[in-house]
C-alpha positions, 0 to 999 in steps of 0.5 A, a space after each residue: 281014245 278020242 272017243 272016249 274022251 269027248 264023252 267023259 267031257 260031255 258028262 262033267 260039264 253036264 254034271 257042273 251044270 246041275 250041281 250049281 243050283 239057285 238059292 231058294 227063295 225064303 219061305 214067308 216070313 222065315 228071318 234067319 238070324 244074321 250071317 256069321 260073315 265078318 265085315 259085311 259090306 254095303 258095296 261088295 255083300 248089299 248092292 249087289 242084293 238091292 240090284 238085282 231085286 230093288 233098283 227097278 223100283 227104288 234106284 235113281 230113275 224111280 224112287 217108291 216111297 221116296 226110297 232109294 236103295 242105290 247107294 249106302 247113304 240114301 239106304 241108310 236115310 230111309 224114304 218117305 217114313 224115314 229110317 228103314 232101319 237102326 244100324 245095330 238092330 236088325 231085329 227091329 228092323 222094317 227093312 228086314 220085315 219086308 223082304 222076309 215077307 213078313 207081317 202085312 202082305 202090303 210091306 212085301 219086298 219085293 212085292 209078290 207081282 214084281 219078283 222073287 223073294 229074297 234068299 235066307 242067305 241074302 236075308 242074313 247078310 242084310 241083317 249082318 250089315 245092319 248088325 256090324 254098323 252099316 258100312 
């Protein structure tokens, strides 16, 4: 019995693994509507986002473009350019643009060298939080 156990034991943990795949990255200038989600978030649906693919380049230590990405009111700011964004039209929004890698190949967010691009999921939440206030 203990051997036939032990094999069927292998294989689910097998399985488990290969079916908890990474989202895909979004193709090129792909912005999918907003996320149907309700009450997005910045601190529970966004920084997490932000964290793993722009604090290295916009947090506290480093701030490109004078763009801090750490915290809902220096997001909400903007940086150098001003606002990134206008709470409730994501659809015109530079922030959306950028990491939908849409338009100039310059705005890319991230930028092709420093890492992968956003999801379309991660993509439609962020427009969802624009969306329903920014809060």
């Amino acid at each position: 019995m203990k051997h036939l156990i032990y094999p069927l034991a292998v294989s689910a943990l097998m399985l488990g693994a290969c079916s908890q795949k990474k989202e895909a990255p979004a193709p090129p200038g792909t912005i999918p509507p907003a996320a149907t989600k309700a009450e997005v978030t910045f601190d529970v649906d966004i920084k997490p986002i932000f964290g793993a693919a722009c604090i290295e380049c916009h947090g506290e230590k480093k701030q490109k473009g004078e763009l801090r990405l750490d915290t809902r009111e220096a997001t909400i700011k903007g940086g150098e350019e001003g606002p990134i964004f206008e709470i409730g039209r994501s659809e015109e929004s530079v922030l959306v643009m950028n990491v939908a890698r849409a338009g100039s190949e310059d705005d890319w967010m991230p930028p092709i060298d420093k890492g992968d691009p956003l999801t379309l999921e991660q993509i439609a939440l962020i427009r969802a939080w624009i969306d329903q206030g920014a809060k």
